[in-house]
N, C-alpha and C positions, 0 to 999 in steps of 0.2 A: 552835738548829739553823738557821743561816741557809742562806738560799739560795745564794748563794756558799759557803758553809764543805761545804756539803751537795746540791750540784748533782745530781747522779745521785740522791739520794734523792728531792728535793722532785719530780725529773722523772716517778720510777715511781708517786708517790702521786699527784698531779694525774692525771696517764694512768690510771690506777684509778679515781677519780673519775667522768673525762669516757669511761670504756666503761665505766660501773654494774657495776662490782666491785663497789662498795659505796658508800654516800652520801657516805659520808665517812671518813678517816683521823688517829687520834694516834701518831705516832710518839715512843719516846723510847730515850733512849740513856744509859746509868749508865758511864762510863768509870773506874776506878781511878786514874788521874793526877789528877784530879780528882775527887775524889766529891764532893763536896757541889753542883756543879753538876749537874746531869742537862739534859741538851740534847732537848728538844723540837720538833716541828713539826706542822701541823696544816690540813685541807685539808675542803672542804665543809660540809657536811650532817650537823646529828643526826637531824633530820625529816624526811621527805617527805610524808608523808600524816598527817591530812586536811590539813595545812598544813606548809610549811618553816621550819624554822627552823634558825640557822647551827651551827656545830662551831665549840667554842672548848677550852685546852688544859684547861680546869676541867670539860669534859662527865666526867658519870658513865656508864661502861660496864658493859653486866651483862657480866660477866668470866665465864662460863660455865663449863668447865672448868676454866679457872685456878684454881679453887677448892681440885681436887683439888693444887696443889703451893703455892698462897699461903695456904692454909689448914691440910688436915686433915692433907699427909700432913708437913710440919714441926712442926703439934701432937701427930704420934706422932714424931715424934722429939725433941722435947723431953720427949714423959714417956720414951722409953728412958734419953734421958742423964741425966735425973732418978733411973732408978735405979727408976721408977714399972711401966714394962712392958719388955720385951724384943724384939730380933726375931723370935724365934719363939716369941713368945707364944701358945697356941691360942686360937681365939674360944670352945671349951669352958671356959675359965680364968674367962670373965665371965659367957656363957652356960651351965650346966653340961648344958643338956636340948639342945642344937643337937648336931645327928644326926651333924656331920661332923667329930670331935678331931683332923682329918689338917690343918684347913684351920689355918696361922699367918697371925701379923699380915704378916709377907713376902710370903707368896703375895697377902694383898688387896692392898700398898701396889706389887707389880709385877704383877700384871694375869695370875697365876699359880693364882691359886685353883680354876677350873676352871668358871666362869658366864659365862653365855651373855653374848656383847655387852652385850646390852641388854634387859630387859623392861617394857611400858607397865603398870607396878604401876599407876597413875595412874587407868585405867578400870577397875583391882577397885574402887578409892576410888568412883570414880563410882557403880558398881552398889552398892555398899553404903551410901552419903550420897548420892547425887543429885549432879548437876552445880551446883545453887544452896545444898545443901545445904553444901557445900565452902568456901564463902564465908562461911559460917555459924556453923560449930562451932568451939571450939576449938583452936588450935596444937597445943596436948598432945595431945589426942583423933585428931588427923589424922597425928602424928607416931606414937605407940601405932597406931593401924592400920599404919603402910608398915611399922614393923618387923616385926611380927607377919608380912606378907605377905616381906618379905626373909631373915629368919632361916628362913622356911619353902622358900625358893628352892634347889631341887635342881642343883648342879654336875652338866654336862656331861660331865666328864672328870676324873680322879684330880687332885688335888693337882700344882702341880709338874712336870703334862706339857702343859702347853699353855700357850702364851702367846696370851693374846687380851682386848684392850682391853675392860675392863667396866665401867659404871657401879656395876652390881651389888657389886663388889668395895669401892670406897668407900662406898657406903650403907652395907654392912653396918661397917666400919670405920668411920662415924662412929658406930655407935650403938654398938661398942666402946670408943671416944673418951669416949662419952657414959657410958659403965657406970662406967668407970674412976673421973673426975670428979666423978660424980654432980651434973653441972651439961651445960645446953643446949649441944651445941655451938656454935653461933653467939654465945654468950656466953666460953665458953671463947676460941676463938679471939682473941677480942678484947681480953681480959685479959691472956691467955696471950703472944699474938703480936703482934698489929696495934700496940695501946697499947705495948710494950716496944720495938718497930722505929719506933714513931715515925710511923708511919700515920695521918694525921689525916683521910682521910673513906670509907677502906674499910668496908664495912660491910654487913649483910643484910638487906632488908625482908622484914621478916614481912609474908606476904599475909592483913592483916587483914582491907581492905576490897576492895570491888568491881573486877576488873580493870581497869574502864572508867574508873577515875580515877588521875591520870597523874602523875609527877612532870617537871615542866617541864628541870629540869638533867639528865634522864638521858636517853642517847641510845635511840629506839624500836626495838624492835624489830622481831617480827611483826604483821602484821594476821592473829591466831590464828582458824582457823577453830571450833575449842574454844568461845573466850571471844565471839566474834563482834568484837571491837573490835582496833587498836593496841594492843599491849603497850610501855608507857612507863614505868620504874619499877617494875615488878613480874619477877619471874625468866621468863625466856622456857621455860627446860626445865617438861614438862607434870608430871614426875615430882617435881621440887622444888617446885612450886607447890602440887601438891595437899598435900602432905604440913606445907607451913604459912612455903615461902618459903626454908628453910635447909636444909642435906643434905650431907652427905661429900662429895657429886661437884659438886654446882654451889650457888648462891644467890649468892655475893660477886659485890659491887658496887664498884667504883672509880673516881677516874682516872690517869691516868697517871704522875699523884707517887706515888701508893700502890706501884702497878708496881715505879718503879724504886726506891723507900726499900726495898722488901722483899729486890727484887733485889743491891743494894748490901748489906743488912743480911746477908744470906748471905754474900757476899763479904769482910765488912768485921771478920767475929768472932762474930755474935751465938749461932752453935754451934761448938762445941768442932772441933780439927779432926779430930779421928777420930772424931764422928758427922758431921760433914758429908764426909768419904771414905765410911764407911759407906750414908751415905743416896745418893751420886752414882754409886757402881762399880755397872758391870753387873751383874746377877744371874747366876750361874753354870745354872739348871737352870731350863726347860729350855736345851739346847743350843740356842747362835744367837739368844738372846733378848736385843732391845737394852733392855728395861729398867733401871733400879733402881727404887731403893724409894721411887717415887714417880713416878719421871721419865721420860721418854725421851730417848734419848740419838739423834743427826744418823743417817740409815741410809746407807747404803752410797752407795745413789743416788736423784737426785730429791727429797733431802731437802728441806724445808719451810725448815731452815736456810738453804738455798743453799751454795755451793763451800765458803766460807772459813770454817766455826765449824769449829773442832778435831775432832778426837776426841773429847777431853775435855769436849765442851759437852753439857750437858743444857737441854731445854727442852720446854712444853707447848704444846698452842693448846685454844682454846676454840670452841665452835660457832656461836658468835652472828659470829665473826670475830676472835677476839683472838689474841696469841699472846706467849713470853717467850721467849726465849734466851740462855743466860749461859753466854761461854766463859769459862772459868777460864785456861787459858793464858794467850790477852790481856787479861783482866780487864775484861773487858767484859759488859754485860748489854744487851739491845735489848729492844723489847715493840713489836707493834703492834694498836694496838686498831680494831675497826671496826664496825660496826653490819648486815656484810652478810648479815644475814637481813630486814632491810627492806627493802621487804614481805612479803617472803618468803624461805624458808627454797630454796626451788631454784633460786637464784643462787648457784652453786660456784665461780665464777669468781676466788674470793680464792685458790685453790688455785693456779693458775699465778701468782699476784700476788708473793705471797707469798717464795718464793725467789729473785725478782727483785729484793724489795725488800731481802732480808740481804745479796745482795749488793754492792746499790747504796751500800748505807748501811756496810758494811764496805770498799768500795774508798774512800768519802769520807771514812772514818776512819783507813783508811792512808796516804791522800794526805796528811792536816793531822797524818800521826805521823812522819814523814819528817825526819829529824833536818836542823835549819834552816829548817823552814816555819813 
């Protein structure tokens, strides 16, 4: 993605840079006229603290959220077309003692099941292991607590009438993942997905060892008030961490080839086309809910996409600052990844960055798609 080929893009990333959007930016871009190319660029900072160090197209990003669409919720739709589960499968089917039969696997994979946002399961772990205890025990043993605390989480609202983004909805769906399989999620995925699309460094650290030691190729995140240090190499979400690093909603780690091989792999066949209609179209109930089953889809206004993704585009972001977007129409997929929760987590500012940058980087893809350019 050269400077010339992509002027207005490299313009809005540098500008993000130099007003601490964020340290630094990967951009990439998966085009259908060409796939096997993916067009990249890349601007500052994986570091700032306690030392810099630079942003190159190879940094690994904790991919936050992305988890829940480049992970868990394409490994339940490979076991639906497997013929393994259904979409309204209930979580009674695997669970048979969970108090709620109303709730399907639908309702978790569009953010319809009826739980709250979000809850810090993370400080029961605490009060129950200690905060150094956590570093300590078992992955199994710390996984066995968060379910037992999520399977036990009480819906807000009936099935089906409220749409409201939850972490809570994918936790519980990976340990349905996981009942199915009778194998880890984070190994699943990898078998399953990652390895089969060709993914060669996506992947989940298990938090075995001490937060305070760092993986040098991965871009930092917080200076966590929790852990007392930089987060480098370990999951920034408090709730994926304690529970042993891996989780329905967040833990995958990448860089920017992972992004777009996934995103292309979507595009390119690697699901049938009427589960990948299925998994893309809106959710019909509640009314006005721009979900599927899995994704979100551009809203109306202000979207994160910016002006030019379709209708038909679906895409996620992540909190750390990442994000994906793949229109189908033009066959195109974008990602950008960024590290803007270094230092901290209350620099929002990727938020206006952000649809500036879809659109910069779709007008300089319309300019080099101009027939004779």
């Amino acid at each position: 993605m050269s400077r010339d080929e992509f002027p207005e893009t490299w313009s809005v990333l540098r500008q993000g840079v130099e007003e601490n959007v964020a340290p630094g930016f990967v951009a990439g871009l998966w085009d259908i006229r060409n796939p096997f190319q993916g067009r990249v660029a890349c601007v500052g900072s994986r570091r700032k603290q306690p030392s810099e160090l630079p942003l190159s197209v190879d940094t690994v990003f904790d991919l936050a959220s992305l988890t829940k669409v480049m992970a868990t919720a394409p490994l339940a739709a490979l076991l639906v077309e497997r013929g393994w589960l259904r979409w309204d499968s209930r979580v009674t089917s695997f669970f048979p003692d969970y108090r709620y039969p109303e709730i399907e696997l639908r309702h978790l994979l569009s953010h319809t099941a009826g739980f709250a946002a979000w809850r810090p399961f993370w400080q029961s772990l605490q009060e129950r292991f200690s905060p150094k205890a956590l570093e300590t025990i078992s992955v199994d043993e710390r996984q066995q607590a968060m379910r037992e605390l999520v399977l036990s989480e009480v819906p807000e609202v009936p099935a089906g009438s409220r749409a409201l983004y939850s972490d809570t909805s994918f936790l519980l769906l990976g340990f349905v993942l996981e009942e199915v399989l009778r194998m880890p999620l984070d190994q699943a995925v990898r078998d399953l997905l990652w390895k089969p699309m060709g993914l060669r460094s996506a992947t989940y650290y298990r938090t075995t060892r001490p937060a305070a030691q760092v993986r040098l190729d991965v871009a930092a995140t917080e200076l966590s008030p929790w852990h007392g240090t930089i987060l480098q190499g370990q999951v920034h979400d408090e709730n994926c961490w304690s529970m042993g690093g891996y989780s329905g909603h967040a833990g995958a780690f990448g860089r920017v080839e992972d992004v777009l091989r996934f995103a292309g792999s979507l595009l390119s066949g690697f699901f049938t086309r009427e589960t990948l209609q299925a998994m893309w179209t809106r959710v019909d109930q509640p009314a006005g809910c721009g979900r599927t089953l899995g994704w979100d889809t551009p809203s109306p206004t202000d979207s994160s996409s910016g002006r030019y993704f379709s209708g038909a585009s679906v895409g996620h972001l992540g909190f750390t600052g990442t994000s994906l977007w793949i229109d189908r129409q033009a066959g195109l997929a974008v990602t950008l990844l960024s590290n803007r929760v270094h230092p901290t987590r209350d620099n929002i500012a990727i938020r206006r960055l952000r649809p500036l940058f879809h659109d910069a980087i779709r007008r300089d893809v319309d300019s080099g798609r101009k027939p004779g350019s």
